[in-house]
C-alpha positions in Angstrom: 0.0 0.0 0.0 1.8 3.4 -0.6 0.7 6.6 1.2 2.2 9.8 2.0 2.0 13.0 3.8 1.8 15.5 1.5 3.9 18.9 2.8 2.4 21.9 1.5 4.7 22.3 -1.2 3.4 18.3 -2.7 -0.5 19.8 -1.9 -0.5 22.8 -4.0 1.6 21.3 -7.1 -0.8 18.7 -7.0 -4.1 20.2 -7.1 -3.2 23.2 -8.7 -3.2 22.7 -12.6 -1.5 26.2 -13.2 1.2 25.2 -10.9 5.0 24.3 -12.8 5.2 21.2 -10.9 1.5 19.7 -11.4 2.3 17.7 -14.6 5.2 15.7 -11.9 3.0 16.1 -8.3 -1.0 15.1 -10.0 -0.1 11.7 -11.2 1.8 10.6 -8.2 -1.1 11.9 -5.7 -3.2 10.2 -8.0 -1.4 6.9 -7.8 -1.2 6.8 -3.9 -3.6 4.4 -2.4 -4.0 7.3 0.7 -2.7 11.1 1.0 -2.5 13.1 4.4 -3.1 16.5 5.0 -2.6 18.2 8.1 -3.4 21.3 10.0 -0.6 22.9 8.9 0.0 21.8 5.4 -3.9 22.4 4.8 -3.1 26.2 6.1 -0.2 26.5 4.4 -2.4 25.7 1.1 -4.7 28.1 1.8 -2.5 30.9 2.6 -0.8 29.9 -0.8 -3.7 30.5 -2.7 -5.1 33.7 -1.0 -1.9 35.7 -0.9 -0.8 38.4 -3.4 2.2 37.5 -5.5 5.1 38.6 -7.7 5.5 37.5 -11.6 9.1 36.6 -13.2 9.1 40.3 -13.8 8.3 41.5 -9.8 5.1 42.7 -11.1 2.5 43.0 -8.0 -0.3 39.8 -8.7 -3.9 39.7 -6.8 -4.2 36.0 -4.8 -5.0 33.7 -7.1 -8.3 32.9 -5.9 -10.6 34.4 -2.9 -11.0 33.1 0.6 -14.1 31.4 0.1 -12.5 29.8 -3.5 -10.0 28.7 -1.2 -11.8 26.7 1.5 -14.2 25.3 -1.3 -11.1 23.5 -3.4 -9.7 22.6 0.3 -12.9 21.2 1.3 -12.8 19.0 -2.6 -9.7 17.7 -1.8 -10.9 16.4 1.5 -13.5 14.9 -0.3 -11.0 12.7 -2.2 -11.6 8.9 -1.5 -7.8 8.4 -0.9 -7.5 11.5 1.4 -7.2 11.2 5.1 -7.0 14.1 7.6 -4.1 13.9 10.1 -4.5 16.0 13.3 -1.3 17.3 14.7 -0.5 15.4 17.6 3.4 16.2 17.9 4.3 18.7 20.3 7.3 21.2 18.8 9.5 20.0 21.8 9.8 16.5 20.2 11.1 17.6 16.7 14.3 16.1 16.0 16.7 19.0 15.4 19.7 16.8 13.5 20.7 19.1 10.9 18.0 21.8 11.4 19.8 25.1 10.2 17.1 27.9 10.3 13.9 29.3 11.0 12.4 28.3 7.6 12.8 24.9 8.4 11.3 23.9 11.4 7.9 22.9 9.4 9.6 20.7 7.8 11.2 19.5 10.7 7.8 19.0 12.3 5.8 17.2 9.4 9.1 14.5 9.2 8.4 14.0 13.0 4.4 13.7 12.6 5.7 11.3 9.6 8.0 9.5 12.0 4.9 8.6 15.0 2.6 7.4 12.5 4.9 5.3 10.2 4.0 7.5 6.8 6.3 8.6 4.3 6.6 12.5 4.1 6.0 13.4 0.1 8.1 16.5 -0.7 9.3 18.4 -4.0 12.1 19.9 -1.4 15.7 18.7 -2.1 17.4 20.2 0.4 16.0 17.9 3.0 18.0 14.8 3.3 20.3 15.9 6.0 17.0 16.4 8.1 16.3 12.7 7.4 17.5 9.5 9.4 19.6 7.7 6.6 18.7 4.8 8.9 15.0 5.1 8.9 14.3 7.4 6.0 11.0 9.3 5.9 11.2 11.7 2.8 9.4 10.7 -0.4 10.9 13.0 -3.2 8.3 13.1 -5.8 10.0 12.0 -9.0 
């Protein structure tokens, strides 16, 4: 059976077909028998898709979809058959910090600990992860 968390990164390329990486991220959601979402990768979506933005020329962009838009595609993809909600049930204070090197990183720090307790793979586009990994017990599931 393969399943995954997705991280936020995994959740957005897949479900959003504008996105660069949605051609690589929609077929391998689509071929997991489960995907997780979590409190914090489900807000992470959402303030991805209600924020303002900059174009390849710094150009100021409106979000790319309201509030309510949001919470409506949210609300589809927890719909999916093969979705599962996970509830966050790690504190902070028992995130491994092995190779953790700044503040943006502590997310990812967490969701490879929430990964850990329930014995699921953490799906990620991220490459700079691996030192944050247990070579021994490896949790990160780079999607191809």
């Amino acid at each position: 059976m393969s399943e995954a968390i997705l991280d936020a990164n995994a959740l957005i390329a897949a479900f959003l077909p504008q996105h660069v990486h949605n051609r690589r991220c929609r077929p391998f959601v689509e071929a997991l028998d489960h995907f997780y979402t979590t409190p914090v990768t489900q807000g992470a979506f959402l303030r991805f898709l209600t924020r303002p933005w900059k174009n390849e020329r710094q150009e100021s962009q409106p979000p790319l979809m309201g509030p309510a838009a949001a919470m409506t595609l949210l609300r589809c993809i927890e719909a999916c058959k093969a979705h599962t909600f996970l509830p966050d049930d790690v504190p902070f204070s028992a995130v491994s910090m092995i190779s953790l090197s700044g503040h943006k990183q502590w997310t990812d720090a967490y969701l490879i600990a929430l990964g850990r307790k329930h014995r699921l793979k953490l799906a990620t586009l991220e490459r700079k992860l691996d030192n944050m990994d247990d070579p021994k017990d490896p949790i990160l599931w780079k999607v191809p």
